[in-house]
SEPASE-169495 format. One line per field, with one value per residue: residue number from 0; x, y, z of N, C-alpha, C, O in turn. Coordinates in nm, 2 decimals, always signed. Example, Ala and Ser with C-alpha at 12.3 -4.5 7.8 and 13.67 -1.06 7.14 Angstrom:
pos = (0, 1)
n.xx = (+1.32, +1.28)
n.yy = (-0.57, -0.22)
n.zz = (+0.78, +0.71)
ca.xx = (+1.23, +1.37)
ca.yy = (-0.45, -0.11)
ca.zz = (+0.78, +0.71)
c.xx = (+1.32, +1.29)
c.yy = (-0.33, +0.00)
c.zz = (+0.78, +0.79)
o.xx = (+1.42, +1.34)
o.yy = (-0.33, +0.11)
o.zz = (+0.85, +0.80)
% end
This chain:
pos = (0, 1, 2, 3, 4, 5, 6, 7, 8, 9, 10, 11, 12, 13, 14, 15, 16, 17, 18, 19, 20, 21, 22, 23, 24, 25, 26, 27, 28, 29, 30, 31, 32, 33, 34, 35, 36, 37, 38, 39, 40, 41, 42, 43, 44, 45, 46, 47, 48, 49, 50, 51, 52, 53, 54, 55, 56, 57, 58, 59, 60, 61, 62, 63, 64, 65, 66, 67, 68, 69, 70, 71, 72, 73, 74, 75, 76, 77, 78, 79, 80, 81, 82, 83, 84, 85, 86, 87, 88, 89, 90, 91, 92, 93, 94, 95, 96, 97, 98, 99, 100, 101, 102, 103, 104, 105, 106, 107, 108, 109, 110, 111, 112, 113, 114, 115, 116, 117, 118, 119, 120, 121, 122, 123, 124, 125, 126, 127, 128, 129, 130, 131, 132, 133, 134, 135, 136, 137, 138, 139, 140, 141, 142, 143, 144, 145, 146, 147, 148, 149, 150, 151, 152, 153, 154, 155, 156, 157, 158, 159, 160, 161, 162, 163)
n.xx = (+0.09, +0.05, +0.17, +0.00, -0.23, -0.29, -0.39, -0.56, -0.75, -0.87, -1.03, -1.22, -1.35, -1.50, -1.69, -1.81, -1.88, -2.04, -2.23, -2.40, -2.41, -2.29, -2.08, -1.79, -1.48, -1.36, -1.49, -1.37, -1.11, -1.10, -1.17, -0.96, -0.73, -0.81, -0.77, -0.49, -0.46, -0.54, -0.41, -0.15, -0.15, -0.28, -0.14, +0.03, -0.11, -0.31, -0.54, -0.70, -0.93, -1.15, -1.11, -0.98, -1.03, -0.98, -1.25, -1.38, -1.57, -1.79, -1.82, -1.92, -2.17, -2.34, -2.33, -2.52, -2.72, -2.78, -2.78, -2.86, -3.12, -3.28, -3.31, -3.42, -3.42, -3.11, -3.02, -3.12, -2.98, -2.74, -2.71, -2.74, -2.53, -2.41, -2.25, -2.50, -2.56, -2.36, -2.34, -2.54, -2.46, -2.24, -2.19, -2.00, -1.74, -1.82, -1.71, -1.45, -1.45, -1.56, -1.48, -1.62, -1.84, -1.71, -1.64, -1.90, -1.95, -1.77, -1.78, -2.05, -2.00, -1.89, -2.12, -2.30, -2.25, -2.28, -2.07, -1.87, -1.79, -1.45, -1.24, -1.17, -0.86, -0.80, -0.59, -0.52, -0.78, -0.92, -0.76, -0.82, -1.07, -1.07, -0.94, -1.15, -1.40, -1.36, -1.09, -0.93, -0.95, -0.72, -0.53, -0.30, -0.01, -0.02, -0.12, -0.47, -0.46, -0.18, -0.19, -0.33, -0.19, +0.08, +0.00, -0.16, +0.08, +0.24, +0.06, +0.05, +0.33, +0.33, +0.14, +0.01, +0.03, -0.16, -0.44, -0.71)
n.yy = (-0.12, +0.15, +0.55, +0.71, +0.61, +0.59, +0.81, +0.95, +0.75, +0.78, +1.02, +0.96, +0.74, +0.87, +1.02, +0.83, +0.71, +0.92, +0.97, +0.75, +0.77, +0.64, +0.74, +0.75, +0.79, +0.60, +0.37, +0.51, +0.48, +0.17, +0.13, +0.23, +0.07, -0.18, -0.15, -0.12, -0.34, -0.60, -0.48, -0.56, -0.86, -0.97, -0.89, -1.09, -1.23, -1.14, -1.18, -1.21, -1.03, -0.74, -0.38, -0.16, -0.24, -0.54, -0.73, -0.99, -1.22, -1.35, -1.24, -1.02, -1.03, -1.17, -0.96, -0.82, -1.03, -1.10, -0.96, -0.69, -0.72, -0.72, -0.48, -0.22, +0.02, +0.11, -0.01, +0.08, +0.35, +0.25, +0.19, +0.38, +0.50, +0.37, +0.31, +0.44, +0.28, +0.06, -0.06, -0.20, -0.33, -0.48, -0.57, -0.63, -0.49, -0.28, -0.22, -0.20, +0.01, +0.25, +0.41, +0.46, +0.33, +0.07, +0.12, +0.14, -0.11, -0.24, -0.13, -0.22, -0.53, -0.51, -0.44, -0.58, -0.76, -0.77, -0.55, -0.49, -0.21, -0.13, +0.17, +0.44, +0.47, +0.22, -0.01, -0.23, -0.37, -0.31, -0.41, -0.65, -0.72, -0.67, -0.91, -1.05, -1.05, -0.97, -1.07, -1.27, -1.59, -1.91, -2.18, -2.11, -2.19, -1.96, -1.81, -1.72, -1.54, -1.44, -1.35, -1.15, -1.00, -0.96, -0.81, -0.58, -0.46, -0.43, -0.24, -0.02, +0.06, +0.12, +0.24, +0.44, +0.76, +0.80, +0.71, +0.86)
n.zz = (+0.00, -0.06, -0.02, -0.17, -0.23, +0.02, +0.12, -0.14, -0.13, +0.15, +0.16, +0.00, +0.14, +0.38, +0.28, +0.14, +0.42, +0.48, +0.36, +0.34, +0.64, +0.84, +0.94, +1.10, +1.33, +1.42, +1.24, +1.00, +1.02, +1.02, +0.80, +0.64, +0.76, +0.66, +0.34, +0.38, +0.51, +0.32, +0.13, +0.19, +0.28, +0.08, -0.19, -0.30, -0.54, -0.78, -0.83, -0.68, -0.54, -0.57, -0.62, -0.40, -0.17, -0.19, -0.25, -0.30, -0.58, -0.44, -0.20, -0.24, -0.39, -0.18, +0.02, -0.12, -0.14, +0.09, +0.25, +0.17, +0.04, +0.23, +0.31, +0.17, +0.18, +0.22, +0.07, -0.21, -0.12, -0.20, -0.42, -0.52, -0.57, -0.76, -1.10, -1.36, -1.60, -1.64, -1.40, -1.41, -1.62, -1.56, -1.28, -1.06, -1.22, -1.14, -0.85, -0.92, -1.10, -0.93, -0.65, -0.43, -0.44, -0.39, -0.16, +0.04, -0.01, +0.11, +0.33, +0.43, +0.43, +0.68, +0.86, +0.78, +0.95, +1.20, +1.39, +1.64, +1.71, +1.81, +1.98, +1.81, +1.82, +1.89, +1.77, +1.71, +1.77, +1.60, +1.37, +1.44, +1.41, +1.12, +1.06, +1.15, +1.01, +0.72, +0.62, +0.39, +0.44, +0.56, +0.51, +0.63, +0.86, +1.02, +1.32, +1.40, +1.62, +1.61, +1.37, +1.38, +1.56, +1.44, +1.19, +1.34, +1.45, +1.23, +1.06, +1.26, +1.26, +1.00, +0.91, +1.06, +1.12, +0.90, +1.00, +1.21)
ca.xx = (+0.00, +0.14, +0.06, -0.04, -0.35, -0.39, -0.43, -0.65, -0.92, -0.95, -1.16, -1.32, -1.39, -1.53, -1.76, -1.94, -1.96, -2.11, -2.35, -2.46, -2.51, -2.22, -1.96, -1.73, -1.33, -1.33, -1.54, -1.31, -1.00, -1.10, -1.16, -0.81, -0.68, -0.84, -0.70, -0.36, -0.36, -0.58, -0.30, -0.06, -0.20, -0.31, -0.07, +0.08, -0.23, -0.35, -0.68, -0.79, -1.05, -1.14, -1.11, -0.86, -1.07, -1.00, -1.35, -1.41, -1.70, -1.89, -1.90, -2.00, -2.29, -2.37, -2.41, -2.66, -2.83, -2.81, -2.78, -2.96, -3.25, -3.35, -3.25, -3.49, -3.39, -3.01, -2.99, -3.14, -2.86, -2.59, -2.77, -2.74, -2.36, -2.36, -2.30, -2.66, -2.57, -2.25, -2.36, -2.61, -2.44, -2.14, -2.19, -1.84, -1.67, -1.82, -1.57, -1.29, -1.42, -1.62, -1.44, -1.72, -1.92, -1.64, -1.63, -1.97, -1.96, -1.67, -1.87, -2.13, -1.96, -1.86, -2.22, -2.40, -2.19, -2.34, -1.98, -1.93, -1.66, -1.33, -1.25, -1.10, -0.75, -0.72, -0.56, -0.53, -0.92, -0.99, -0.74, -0.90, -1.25, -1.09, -0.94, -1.26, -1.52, -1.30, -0.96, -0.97, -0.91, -0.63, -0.44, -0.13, +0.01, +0.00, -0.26, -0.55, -0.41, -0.05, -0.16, -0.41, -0.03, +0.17, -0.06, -0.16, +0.19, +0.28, -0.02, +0.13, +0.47, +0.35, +0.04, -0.05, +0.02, -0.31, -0.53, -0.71)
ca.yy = (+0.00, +0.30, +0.71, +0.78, +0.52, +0.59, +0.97, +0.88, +0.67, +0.84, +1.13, +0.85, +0.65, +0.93, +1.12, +0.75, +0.74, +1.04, +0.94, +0.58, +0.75, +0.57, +0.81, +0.78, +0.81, +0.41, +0.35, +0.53, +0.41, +0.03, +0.07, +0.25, -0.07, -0.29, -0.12, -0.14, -0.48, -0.64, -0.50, -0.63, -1.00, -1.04, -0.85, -1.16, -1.32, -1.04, -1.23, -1.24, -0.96, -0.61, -0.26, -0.15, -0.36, -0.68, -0.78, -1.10, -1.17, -1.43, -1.14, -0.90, -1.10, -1.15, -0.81, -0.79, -1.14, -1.17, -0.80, -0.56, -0.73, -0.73, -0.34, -0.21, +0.19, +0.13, -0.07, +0.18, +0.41, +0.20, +0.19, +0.54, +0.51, +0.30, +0.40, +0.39, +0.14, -0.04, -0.16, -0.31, -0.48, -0.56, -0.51, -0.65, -0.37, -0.11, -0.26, -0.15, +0.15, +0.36, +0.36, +0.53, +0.23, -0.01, +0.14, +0.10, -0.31, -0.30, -0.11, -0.35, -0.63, -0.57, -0.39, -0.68, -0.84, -0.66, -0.59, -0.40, -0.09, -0.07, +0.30, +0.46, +0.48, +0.06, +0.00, -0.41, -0.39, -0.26, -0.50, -0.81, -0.64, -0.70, -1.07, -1.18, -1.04, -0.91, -1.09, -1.42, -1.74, -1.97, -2.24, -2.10, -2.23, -1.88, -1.85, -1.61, -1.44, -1.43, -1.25, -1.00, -0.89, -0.94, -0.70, -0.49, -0.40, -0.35, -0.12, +0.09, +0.15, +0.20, +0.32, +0.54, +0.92, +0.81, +0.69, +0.98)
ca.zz = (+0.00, -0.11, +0.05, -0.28, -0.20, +0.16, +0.06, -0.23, -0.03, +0.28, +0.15, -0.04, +0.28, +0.50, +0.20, +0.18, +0.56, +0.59, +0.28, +0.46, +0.80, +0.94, +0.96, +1.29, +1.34, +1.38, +1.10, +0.88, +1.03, +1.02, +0.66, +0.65, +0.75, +0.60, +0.25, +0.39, +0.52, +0.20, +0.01, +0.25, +0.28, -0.07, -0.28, -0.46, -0.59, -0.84, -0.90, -0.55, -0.53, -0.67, -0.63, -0.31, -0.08, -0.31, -0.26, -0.41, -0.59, -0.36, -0.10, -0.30, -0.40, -0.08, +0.06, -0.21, -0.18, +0.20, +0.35, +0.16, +0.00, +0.40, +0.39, +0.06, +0.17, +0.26, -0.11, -0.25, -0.12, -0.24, -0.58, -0.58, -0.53, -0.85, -1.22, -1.39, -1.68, -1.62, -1.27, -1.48, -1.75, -1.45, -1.12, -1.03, -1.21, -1.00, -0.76, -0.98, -1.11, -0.83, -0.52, -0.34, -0.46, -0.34, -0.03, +0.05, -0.02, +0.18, +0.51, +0.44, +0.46, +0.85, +0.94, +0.81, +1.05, +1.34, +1.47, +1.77, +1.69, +1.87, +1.95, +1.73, +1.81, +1.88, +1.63, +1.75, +1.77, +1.42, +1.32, +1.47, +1.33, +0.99, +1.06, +1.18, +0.93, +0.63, +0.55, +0.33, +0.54, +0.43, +0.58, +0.68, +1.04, +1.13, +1.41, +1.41, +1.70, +1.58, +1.25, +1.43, +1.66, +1.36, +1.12, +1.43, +1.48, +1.13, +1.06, +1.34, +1.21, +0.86, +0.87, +1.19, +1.09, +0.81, +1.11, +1.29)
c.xx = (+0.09, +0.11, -0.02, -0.21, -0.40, -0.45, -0.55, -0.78, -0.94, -1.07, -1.28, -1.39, -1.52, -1.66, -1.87, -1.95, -2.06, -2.28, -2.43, -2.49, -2.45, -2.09, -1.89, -1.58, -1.29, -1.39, -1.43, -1.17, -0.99, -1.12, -1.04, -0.72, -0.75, -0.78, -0.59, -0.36, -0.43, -0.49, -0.17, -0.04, -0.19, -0.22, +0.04, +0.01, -0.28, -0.50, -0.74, -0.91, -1.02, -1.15, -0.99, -0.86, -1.01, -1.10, -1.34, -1.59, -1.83, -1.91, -1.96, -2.15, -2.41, -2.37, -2.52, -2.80, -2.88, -2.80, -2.91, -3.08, -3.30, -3.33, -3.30, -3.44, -3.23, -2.96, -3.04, -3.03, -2.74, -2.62, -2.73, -2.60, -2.32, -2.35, -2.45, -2.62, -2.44, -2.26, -2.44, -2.56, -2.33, -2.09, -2.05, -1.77, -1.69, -1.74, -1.50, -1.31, -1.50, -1.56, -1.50, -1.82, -1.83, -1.65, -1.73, -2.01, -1.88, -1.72, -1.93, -2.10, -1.92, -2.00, -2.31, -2.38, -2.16, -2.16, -2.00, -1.76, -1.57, -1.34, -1.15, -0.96, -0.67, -0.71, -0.55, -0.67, -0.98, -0.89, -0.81, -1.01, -1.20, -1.08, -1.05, -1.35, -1.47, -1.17, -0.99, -0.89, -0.82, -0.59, -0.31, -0.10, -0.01, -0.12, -0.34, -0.48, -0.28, -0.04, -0.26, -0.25, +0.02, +0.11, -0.09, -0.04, +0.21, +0.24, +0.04, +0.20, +0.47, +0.27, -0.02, -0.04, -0.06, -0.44, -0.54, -0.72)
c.yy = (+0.12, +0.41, +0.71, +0.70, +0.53, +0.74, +0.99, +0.85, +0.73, +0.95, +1.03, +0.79, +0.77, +1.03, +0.97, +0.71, +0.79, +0.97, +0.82, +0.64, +0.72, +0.61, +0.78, +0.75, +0.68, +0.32, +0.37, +0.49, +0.22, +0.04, +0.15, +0.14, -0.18, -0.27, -0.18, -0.31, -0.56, -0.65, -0.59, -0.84, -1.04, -0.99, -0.95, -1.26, -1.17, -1.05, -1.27, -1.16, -0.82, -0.46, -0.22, -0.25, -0.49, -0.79, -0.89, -1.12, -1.25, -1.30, -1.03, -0.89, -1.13, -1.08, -0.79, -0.90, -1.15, -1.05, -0.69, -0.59, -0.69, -0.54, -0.28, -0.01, +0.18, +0.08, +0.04, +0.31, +0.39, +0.19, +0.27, +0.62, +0.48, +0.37, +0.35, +0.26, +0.06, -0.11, -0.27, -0.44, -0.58, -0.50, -0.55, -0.56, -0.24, -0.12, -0.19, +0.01, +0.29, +0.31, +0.39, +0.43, +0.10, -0.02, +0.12, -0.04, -0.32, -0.24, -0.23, -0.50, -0.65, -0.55, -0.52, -0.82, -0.85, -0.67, -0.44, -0.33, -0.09, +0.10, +0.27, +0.44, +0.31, +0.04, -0.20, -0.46, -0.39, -0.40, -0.66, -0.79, -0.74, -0.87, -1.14, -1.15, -1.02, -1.04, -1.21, -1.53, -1.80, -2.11, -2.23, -2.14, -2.08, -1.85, -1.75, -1.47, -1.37, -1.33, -1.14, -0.95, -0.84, -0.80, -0.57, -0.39, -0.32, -0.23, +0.02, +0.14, +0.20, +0.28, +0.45, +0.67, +0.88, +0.81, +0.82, +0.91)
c.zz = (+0.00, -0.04, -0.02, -0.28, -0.10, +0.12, -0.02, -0.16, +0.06, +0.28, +0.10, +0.05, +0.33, +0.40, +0.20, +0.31, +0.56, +0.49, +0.35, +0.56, +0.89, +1.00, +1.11, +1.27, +1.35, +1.32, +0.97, +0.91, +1.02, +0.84, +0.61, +0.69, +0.69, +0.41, +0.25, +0.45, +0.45, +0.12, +0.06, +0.23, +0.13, -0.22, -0.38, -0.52, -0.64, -0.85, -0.72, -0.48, -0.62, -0.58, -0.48, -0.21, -0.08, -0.24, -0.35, -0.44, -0.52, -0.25, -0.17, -0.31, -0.28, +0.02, +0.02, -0.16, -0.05, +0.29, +0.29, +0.09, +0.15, +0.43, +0.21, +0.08, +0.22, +0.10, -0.17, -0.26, -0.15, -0.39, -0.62, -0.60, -0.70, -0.96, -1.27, -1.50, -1.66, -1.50, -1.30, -1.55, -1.64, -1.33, -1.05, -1.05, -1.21, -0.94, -0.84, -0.99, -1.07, -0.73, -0.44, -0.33, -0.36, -0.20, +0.04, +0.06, +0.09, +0.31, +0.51, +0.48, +0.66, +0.88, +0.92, +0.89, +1.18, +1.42, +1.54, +1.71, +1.77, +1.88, +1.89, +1.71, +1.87, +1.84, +1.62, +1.73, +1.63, +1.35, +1.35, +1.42, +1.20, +1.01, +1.10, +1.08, +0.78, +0.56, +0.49, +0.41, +0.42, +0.54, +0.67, +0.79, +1.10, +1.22, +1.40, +1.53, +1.69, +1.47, +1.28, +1.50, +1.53, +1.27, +1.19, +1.42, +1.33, +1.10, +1.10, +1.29, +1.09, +0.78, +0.96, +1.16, +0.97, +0.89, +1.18, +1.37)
o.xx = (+0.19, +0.00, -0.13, -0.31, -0.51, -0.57, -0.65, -0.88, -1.06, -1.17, -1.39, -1.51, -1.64, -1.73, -1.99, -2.05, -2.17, -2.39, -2.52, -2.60, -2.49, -2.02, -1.95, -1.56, -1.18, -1.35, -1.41, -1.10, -0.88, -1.08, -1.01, -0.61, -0.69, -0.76, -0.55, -0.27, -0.39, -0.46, -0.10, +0.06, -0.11, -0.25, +0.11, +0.06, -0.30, -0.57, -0.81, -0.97, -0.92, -1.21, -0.90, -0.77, -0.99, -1.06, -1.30, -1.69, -1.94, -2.02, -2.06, -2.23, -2.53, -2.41, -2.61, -2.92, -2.99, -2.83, -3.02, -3.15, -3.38, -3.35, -3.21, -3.42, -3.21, -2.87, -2.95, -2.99, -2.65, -2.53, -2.68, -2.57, -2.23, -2.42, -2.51, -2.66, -2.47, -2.20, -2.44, -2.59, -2.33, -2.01, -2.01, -1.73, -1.64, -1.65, -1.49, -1.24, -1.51, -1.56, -1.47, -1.89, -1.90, -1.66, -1.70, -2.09, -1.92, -1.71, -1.89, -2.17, -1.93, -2.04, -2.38, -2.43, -2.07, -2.13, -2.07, -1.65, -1.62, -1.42, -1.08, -0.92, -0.55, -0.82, -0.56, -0.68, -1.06, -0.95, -0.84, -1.05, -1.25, -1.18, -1.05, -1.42, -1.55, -1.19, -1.09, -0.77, -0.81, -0.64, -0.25, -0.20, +0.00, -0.23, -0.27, -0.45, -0.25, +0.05, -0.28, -0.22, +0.01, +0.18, -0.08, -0.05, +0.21, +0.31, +0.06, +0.19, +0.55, +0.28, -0.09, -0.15, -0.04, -0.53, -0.45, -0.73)
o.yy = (+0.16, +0.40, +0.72, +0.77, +0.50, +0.75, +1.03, +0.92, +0.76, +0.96, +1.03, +0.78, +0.73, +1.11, +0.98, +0.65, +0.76, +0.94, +0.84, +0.61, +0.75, +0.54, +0.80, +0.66, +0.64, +0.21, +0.29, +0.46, +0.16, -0.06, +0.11, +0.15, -0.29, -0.37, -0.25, -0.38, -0.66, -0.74, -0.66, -0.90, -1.13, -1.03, -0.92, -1.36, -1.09, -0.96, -1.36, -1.20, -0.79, -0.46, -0.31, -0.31, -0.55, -0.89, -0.88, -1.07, -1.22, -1.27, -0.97, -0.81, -1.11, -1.13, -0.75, -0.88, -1.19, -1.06, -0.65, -0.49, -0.60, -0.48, -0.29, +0.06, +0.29, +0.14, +0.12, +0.36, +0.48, +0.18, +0.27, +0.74, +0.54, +0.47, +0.25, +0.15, -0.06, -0.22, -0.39, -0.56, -0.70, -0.42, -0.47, -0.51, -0.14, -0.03, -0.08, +0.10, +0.40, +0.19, +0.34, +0.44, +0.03, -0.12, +0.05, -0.08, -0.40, -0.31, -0.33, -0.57, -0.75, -0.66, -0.56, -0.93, -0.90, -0.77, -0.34, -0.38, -0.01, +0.16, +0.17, +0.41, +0.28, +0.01, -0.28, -0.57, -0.47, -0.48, -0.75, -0.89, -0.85, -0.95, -1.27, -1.25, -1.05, -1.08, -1.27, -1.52, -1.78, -2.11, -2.32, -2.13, -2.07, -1.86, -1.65, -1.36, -1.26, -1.25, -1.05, -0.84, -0.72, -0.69, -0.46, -0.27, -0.20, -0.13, +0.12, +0.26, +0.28, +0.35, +0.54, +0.71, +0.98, +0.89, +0.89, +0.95)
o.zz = (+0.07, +0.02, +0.03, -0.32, -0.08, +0.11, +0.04, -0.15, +0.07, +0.36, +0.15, +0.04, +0.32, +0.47, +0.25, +0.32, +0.62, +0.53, +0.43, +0.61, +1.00, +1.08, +1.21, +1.19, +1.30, +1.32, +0.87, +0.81, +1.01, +0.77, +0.50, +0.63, +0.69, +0.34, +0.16, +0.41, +0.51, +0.04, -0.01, +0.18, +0.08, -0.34, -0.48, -0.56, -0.55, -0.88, -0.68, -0.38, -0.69, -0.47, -0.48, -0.16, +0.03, -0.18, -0.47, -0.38, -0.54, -0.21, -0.12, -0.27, -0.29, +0.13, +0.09, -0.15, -0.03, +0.40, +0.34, +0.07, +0.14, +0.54, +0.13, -0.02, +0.27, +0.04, -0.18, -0.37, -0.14, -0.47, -0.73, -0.63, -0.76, -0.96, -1.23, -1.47, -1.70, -1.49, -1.26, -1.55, -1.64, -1.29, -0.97, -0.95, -1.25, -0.96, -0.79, -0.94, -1.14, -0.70, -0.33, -0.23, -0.28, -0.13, +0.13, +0.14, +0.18, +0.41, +0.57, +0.56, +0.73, +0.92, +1.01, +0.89, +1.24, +1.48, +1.52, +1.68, +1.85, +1.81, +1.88, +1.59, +1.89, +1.79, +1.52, +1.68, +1.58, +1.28, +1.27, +1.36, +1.17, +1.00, +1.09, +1.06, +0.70, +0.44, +0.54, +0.43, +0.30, +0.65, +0.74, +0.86, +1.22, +1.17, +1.38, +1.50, +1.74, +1.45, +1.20, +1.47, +1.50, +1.28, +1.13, +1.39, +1.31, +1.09, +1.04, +1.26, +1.05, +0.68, +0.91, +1.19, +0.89, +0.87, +1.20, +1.49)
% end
């Protein structure tokens, strides 16, 4: 993850907060990590999801199929995120090319996962947020807890002057 991308998204992040409703300083910092450590995690598998998030497209799908049919005025508002004909012909690459749209899939994905917010400045908290509702499972030996410190930490040293 580059500045040039945390710079980038963050207005992005915090303009669809405010649009959603959901705005809050560890709202927008949990999806400030979850950018940086998406890219982190998955940056040598190019085909592992889309847009900064790297949303894959079974979740995607399932924000749609399994969150907001149940939520007819919050879909609505995410509709309204989308372009008018290309979400149509390929609602996947909205992911790629609305980040305002992306970003929204990618709230969704924790809220319809009723999680309870860390404040803002635990930055261990927001990371365990993502490893448990967000990051793609794998096998590796390394342990859930071992890669919530390990990413926690990093976060810190490479990301913290982005985090409010």
């Amino acid at each position: 993850m580059t500045s040039f991308d945390i710079y980038n998204i963050k207005p992005v992040i915090s303009h669809t907060l405010q649009t959603l409703g959901k705005y809050s300083t560890a709202a927008e910092n949990l999806l400030l990590i979850t950018v940086a450590l998406q890219a982190e995690q998955l940056n040598s598998n190019q085909e592992c999801g889309l847009s900064v998030y790297k949303i894959d497209w079974a979740a995607h799908i399932g924000v749609w199929d399994k969150y907001l049919i149940f939520e007819p005025d919050l879909a609505s508002t995410i509709r309204g995120l989308a372009s008018e004909k290309a979400f149509l012909q390929n609602p996947h690459l909205e992911l790629l090319t609305n980040q305002g749209y992306a970003t929204a899939i990618a709230w969704l994905i924790y809220q319809s996962s009723e999680l309870t917010l860390p404040h803002a400045e635990d930055v261990q908290g927001l990371t365990a947020c993502w490893a448990k509702y967000f990051a793609k499972r794998n096998n590796s030996a390394i342990g859930k807890e071992a890669l919530i410190n390990s990413c926690a930490e990093e976060t810190k040293r490479t990301h913290q002057k982005f985090l409010i």
